[in-house]
C-alpha positions as CSV (number, residue, x, y, z in Angstrom):
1,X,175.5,248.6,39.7
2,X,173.5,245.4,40.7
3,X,170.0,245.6,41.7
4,X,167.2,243.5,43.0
5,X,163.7,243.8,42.2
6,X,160.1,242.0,43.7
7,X,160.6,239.1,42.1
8,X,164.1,239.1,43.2
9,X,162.7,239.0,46.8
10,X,159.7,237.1,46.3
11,X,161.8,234.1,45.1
12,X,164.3,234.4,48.6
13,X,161.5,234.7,50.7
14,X,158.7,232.4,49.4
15,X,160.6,230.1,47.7
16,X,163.7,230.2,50.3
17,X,166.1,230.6,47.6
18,X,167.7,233.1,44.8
19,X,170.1,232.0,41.9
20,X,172.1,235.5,41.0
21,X,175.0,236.3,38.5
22,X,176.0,238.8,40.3
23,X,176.0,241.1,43.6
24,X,177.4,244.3,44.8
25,X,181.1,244.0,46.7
26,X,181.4,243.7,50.1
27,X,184.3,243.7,52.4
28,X,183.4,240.5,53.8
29,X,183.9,238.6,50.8
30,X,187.2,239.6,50.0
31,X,188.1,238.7,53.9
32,X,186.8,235.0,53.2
33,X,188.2,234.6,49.6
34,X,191.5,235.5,51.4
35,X,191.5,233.7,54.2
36,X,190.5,230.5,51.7
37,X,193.4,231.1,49.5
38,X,195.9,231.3,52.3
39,X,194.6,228.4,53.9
40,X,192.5,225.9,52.2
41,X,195.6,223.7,50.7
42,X,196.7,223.8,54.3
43,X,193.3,222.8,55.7
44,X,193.1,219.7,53.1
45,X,196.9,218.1,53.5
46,X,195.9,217.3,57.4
47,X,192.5,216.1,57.1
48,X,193.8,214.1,54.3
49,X,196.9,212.8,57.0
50,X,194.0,211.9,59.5
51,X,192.1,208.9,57.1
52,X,189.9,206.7,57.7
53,X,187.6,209.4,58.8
54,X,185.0,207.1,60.5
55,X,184.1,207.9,64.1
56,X,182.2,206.0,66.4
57,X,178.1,207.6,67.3
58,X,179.5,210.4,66.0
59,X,179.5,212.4,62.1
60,X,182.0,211.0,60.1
61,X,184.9,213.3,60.4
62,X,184.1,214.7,63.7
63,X,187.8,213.7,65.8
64,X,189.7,214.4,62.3
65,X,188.0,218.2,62.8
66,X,188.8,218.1,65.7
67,X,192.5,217.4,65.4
68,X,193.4,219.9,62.8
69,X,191.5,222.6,64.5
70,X,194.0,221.8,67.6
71,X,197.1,222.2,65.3
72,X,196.2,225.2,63.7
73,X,195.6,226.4,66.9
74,X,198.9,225.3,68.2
75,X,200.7,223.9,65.3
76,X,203.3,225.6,62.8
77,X,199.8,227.1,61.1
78,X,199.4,229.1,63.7
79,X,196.0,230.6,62.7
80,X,194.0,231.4,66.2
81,X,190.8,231.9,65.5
82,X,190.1,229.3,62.6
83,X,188.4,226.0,63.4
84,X,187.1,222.7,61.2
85,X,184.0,220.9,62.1
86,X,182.2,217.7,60.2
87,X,178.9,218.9,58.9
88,X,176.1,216.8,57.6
89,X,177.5,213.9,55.9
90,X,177.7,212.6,52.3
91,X,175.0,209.8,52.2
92,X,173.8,207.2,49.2
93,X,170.5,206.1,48.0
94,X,169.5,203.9,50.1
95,X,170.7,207.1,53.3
96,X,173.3,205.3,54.9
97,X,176.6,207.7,56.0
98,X,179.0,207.1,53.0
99,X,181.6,210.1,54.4
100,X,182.1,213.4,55.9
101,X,181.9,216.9,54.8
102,X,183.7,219.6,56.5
103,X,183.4,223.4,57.4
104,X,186.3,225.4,57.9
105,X,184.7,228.4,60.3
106,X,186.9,231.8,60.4
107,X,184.2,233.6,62.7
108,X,186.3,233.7,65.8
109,X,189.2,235.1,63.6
110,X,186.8,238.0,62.2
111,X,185.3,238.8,65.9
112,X,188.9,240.5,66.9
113,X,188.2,242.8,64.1
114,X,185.6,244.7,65.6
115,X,182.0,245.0,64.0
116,X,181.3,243.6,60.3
117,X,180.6,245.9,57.8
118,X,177.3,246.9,56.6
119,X,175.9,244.7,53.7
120,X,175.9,247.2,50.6
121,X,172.1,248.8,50.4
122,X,171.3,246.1,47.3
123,X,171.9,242.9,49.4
124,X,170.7,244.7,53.1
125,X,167.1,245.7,50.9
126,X,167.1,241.9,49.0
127,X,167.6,240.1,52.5
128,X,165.6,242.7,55.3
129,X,163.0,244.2,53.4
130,X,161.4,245.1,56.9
131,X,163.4,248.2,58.7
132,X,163.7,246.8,62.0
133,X,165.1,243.4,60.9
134,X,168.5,246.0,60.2
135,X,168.8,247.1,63.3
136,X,170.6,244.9,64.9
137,X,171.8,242.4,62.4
138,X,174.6,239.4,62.8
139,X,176.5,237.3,60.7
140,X,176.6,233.6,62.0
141,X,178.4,231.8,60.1
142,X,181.7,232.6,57.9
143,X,184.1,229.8,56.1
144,X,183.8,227.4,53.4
145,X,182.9,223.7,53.1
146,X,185.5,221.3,52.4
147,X,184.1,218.2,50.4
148,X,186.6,214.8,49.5
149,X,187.2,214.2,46.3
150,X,184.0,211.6,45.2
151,X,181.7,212.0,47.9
152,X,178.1,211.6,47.6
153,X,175.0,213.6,47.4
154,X,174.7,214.9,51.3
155,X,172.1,214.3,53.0
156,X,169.0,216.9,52.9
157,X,168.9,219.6,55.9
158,X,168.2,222.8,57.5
159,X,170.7,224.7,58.8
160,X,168.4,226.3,61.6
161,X,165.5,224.2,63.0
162,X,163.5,224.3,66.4
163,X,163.2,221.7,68.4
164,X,160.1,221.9,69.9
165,X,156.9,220.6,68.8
166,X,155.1,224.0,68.4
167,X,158.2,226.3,68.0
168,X,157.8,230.3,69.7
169,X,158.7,232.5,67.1
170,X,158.5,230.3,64.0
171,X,159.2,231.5,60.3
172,X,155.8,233.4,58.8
173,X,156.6,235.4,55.3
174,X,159.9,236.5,55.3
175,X,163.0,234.9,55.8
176,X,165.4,235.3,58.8
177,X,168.4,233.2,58.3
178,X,170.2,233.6,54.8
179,X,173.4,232.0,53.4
180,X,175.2,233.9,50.8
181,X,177.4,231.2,48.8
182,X,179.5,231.5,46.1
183,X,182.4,228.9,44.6
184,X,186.1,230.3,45.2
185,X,186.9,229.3,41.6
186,X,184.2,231.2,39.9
187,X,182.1,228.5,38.6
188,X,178.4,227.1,39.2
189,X,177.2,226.6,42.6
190,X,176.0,223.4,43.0
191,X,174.2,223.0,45.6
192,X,170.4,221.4,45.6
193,X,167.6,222.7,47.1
194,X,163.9,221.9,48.1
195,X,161.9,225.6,47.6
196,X,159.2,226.3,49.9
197,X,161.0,223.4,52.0
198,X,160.4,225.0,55.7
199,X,160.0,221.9,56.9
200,X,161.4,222.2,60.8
201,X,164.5,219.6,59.6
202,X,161.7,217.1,58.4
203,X,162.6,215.0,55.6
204,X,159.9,212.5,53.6
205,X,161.4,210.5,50.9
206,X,159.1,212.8,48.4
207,X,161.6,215.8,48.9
208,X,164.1,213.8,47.5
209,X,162.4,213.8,44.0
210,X,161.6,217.4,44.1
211,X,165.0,218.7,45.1
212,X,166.5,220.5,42.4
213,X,169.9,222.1,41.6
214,X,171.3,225.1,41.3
215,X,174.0,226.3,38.7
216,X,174.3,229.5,39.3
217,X,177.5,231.3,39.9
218,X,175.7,233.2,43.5
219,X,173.2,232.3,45.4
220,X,171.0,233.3,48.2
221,X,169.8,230.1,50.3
222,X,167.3,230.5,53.4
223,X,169.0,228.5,55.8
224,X,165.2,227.5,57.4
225,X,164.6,225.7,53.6
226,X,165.6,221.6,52.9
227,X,168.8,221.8,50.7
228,X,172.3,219.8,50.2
229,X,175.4,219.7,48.4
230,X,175.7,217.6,45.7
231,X,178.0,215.3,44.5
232,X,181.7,216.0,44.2
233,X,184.4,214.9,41.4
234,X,187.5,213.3,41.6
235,X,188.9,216.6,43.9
236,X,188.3,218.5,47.1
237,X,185.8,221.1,46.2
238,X,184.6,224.1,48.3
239,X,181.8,226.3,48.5
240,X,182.3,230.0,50.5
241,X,179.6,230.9,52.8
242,X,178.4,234.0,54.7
243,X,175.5,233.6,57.1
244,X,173.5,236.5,58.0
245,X,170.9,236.6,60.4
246,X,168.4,239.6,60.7
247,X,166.8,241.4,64.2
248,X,164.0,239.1,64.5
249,X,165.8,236.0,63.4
250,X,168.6,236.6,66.6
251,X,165.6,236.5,69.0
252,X,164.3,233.2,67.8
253,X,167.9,231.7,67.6
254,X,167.5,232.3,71.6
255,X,164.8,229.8,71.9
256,X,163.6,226.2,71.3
257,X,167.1,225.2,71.0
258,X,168.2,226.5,67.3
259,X,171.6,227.0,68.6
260,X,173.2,226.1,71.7
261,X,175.1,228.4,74.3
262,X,178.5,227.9,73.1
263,X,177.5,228.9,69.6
264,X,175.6,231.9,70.8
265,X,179.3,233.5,71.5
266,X,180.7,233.2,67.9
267,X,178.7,235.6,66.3
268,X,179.7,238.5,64.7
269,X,177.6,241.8,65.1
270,X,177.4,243.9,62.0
271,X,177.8,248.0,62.2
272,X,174.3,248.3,62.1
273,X,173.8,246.7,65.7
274,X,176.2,249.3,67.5
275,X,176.6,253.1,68.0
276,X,179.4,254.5,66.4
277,X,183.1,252.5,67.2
278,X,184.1,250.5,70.3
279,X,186.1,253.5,71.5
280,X,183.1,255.3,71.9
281,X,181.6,252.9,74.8
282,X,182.3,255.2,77.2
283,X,181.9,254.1,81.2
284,X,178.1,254.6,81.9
285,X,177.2,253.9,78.6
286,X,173.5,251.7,79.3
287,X,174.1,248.2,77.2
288,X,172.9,245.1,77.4
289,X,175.5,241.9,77.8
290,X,175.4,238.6,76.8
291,X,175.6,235.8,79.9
292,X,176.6,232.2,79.3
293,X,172.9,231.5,79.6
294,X,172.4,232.7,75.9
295,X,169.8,235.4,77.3
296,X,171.2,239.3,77.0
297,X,171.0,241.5,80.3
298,X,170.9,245.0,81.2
299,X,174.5,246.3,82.2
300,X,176.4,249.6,82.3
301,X,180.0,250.0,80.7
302,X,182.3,249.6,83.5
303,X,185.5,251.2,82.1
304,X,186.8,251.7,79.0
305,X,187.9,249.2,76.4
306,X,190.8,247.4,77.9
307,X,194.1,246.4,75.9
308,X,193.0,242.9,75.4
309,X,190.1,244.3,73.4
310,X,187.3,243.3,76.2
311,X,185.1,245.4,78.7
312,X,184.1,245.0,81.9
313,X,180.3,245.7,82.5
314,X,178.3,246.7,85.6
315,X,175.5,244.6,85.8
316,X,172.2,247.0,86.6
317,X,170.5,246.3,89.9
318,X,173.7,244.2,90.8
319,X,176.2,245.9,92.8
320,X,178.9,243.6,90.9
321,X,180.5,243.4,87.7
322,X,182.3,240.9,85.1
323,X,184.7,241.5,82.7
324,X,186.5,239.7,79.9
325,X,183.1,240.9,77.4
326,X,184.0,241.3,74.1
327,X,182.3,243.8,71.8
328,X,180.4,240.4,70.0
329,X,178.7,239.7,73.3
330,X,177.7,243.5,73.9
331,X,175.0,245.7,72.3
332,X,172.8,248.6,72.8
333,X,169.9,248.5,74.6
334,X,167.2,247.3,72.7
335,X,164.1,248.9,71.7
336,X,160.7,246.4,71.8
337,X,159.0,246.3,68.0
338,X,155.2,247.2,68.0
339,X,154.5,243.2,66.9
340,X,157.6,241.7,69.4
341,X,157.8,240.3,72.6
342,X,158.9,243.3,74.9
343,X,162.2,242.1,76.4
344,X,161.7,240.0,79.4
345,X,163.8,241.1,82.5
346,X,165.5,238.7,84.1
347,X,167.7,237.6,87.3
348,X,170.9,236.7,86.1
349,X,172.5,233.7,87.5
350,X,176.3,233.6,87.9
């Protein structure tokens, strides 16, 4: 049985990030270590098939993503639901863009599923020591990186930053945005990290001399903290990643631009955010629904759960309604927090 204790969390949420040997099993693992083994070789022939990666005001790697995300689609693959993107590139010492790195993203593929599992008690405790940051949890992220074979050090990031001066809702003492990682083969992660980095995405060249690696075979990163991969051998190399994001932290991913619209609708909501199974949303039932805006709106259940796995909602003080939600972009209605903003209402605009 694997246990955390308070040094355990102090180190994740003061230092933004937790070298482990261990953790308790979770469903979602064995979904990603799966889809990886099916697919990964697959993944790696056709971006190799699409060199040079170099693309114009762009990341390195970004039309090559682009292209094999269209033939799985479409192609013999046939895998709906699984995309590739260029992430932040590999860079050298003097920071110039030496190549790409890419994510392979499975969290359209695990939306059709219905809710995520819970995290086991162990992990929810270690990453949500509050109670209300479980209420309503998400997970945000679900793949693995793809890294050529020889690529540099990438360059230092955050995965989540505002973009505003002064952001609303910054980070205070506990962390909102984790990334569980782990290598598919077992071995050492390697990925570096700056602790206490919660920099808002700034980089000095100082944080370049402090970053330090990791070698353990788990690890817990804050995805608000400075980090990078390091450099690769002579091979592809890959590094599976689950990204969890608690109550409070889906609120701020709302606002000052942390994430944009489109990626507000590939999210997957854990059990924890819904009452009992999708067949149990029964007409009437009082939800809220998310609009293109990115902002969540009061609604009824119209009907029932349709074949096509998507319900159409009534929205309140609206005599109209919209289908085609699915259950990713529908949740309870939310309870305020004694220290949260109470939920603004708002005029939806079609």
């Amino acid at each position: 049985m694997v246990c955390f204790g308070d040094e355990d969390r102090r180190k994740l949420h003061e230092d933004g990030c937790l070298e482990l040997h261990g953790w308790p099993h979770w469903e979602v693992f064995s979904m990603v270590e799966g889809y990886h083994r099916r697919l990964s070789a697959q993944v790696v022939s056709l971006l190799e098939a699409k060199k040079p990666w170099k693309d114009e005001d762009q990341r390195p790697g970004t039309a090559a993503a682009w292209e094999v995300s269209r033939e799985m689609e479409g192609g013999p693959l046939c895998t709906p639901g699984v995309y590739v993107s260029a992430v932040h590139p590999s860079v050298n010492d003097q920071c110039e863009e030496t190549g790409p790195r890419f994510y392979v993203s499975i969290i359209e593929a695990a939306i059709r599923r219905g809710p995520a599992p819970r995290l086991p008690p162990a992990l929810e405790e270690l990453v949500w020591p509050r109670l209300k940051d479980r209420r309503e949890p998400w997970i945000t992220e679900l793949g693995w990186t793809l890294v050529p074979p020889g690529s540099d050090p990438q360059t230092l990031h955050v995965d989540i930053l505002s973009s505003e001066e002064e952001p609303p809702r910054p980070r205070r003492s506990v962390g909102r945005f984790h990334h569980l990682l782990w290598k598919c083969d077992g071995g050492p992660c390697t990925t570096k990290v700056v602790c206490t980095g919660f920099t808002e995405g700034t980089v000095e060249d100082w944080h370049y001399e402090v970053q330090r690696q990791v070698r353990s075979p788990k690890l817990i990163l804050d995805s608000e903290m400075l980090h990078c991969g390091a450099s690769t051998p002579k091979r592809w190399t890959s590094t599976l990643t689950v990204q969890l994001c608690s109550t409070s932290g889906w609120r701020a991913l709302h606002c000052a631009g942390r994430a944009s619209q489109d990626a507000l609708w590939y999210v997957w909501p854990m059990e924890a955010q819904v009452k009992g199974t999708p067949e149990m949303w029964a007409p009437g039932a009082k939800v809220e629904a998310l609009w293109e805006d990115g902002f969540w709106y009061a609604a009824k259940i119209a009907k029932r759960k349709r074949s096509d796995d998507t319900y159409r909602v009534l929205w309140e003080d609206e005599d109209t309604s919209t289908s085609g939600f699915l259950l990713s972009h529908i949740r309870a209605r939310a309870e305020s927090d004694e220290d949260d903003e109470a939920p603004v209402k708002r005029t939806r605009k079609a």
